[in-house]
C-alpha positions in Angstrom: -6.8 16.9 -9.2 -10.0 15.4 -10.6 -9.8 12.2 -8.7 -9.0 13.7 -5.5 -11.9 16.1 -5.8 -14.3 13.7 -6.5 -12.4 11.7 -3.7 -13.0 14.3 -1.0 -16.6 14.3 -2.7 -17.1 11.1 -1.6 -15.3 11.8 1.9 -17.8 15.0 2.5 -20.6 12.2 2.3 -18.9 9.3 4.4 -18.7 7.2 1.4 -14.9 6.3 2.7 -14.5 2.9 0.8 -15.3 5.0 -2.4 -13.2 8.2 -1.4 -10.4 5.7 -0.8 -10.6 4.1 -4.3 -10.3 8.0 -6.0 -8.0 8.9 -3.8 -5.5 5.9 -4.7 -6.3 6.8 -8.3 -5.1 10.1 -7.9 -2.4 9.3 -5.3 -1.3 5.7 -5.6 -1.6 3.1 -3.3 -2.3 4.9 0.8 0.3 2.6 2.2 2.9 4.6 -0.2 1.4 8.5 0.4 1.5 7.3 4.4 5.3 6.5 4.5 6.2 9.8 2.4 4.2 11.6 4.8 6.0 10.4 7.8 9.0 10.5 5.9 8.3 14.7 5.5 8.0 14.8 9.0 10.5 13.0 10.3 12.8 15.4 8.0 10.6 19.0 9.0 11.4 17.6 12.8 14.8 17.3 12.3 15.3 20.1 10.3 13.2 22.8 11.5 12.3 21.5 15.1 9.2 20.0 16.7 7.6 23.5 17.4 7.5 24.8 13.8 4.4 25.8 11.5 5.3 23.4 9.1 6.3 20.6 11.2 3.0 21.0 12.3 1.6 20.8 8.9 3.4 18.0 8.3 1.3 16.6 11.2 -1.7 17.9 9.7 -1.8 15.8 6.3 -1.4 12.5 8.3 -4.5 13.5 9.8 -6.2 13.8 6.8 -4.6 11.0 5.5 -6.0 8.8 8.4 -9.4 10.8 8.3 -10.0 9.9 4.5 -9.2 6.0 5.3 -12.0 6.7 8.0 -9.4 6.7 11.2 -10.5 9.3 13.1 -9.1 8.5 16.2 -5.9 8.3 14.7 -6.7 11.4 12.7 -7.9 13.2 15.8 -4.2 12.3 17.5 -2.4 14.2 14.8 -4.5 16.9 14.2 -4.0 17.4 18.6 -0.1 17.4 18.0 -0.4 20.1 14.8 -2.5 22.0 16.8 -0.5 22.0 20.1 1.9 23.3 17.6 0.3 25.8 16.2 -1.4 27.1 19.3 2.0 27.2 21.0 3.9 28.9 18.2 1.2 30.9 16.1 -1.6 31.6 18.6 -5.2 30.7 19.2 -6.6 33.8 17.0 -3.9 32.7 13.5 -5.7 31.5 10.6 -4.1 28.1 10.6 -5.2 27.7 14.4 -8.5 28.6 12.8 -8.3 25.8 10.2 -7.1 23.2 12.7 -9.8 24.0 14.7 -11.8 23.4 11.6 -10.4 20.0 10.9 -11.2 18.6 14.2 -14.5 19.6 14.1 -15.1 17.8 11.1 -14.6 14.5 12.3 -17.6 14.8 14.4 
């Protein structure tokens, strides 16, 4: 937990080559955390649908992932598709909405 908050530390202050470097301490190597997180949702598709809150999660922690290797476009792309999710299925006034809403605006 240390390395990663010292990692988002970093990523708060656009220091994204050092971020990276705590992050992989904490997580391993990005390449590895990338193709568990497409492996979660690949399954969360299958199993629980394209249109469900955690499928759009599953979408959301890509983002991040891509934000915190300083690839916002690619971060803004999944953070659209959990949040057509979540729009569509929770609302505009849920909490997670609210958060996703969040996320976005942080890569500006």
């Amino acid at each position: 937990i240390t390395y990663n908050n010292i990692g988002q530390l970093f990523q708060s202050q656009g220091k994204f080559e050092q971020a990276f470097e705590y992050y992989r301490k904490g997580f391993g190597e990005r390449s590895s955390t990338f193709e568990y997180c497409m492996k979660n949702l690949k399954i969360k598709e299958k199993v629980l649908g394209k249109e469900h809150p955690d499928t759009a999660l599953a979408y959301n922690n890509i983002a991040c992932l891509f934000e915190s290797q300083g690839k916002f476009e690619q971060a803004f792309e999944y953070y659209m598709k959990d949040l057509n999710i979540t729009e569509k299925v929770l609302g505009k006034d849920h909490p997670n909405t609210a958060t996703t809403y969040n996320n976005i605006a942080g890569l500006f």
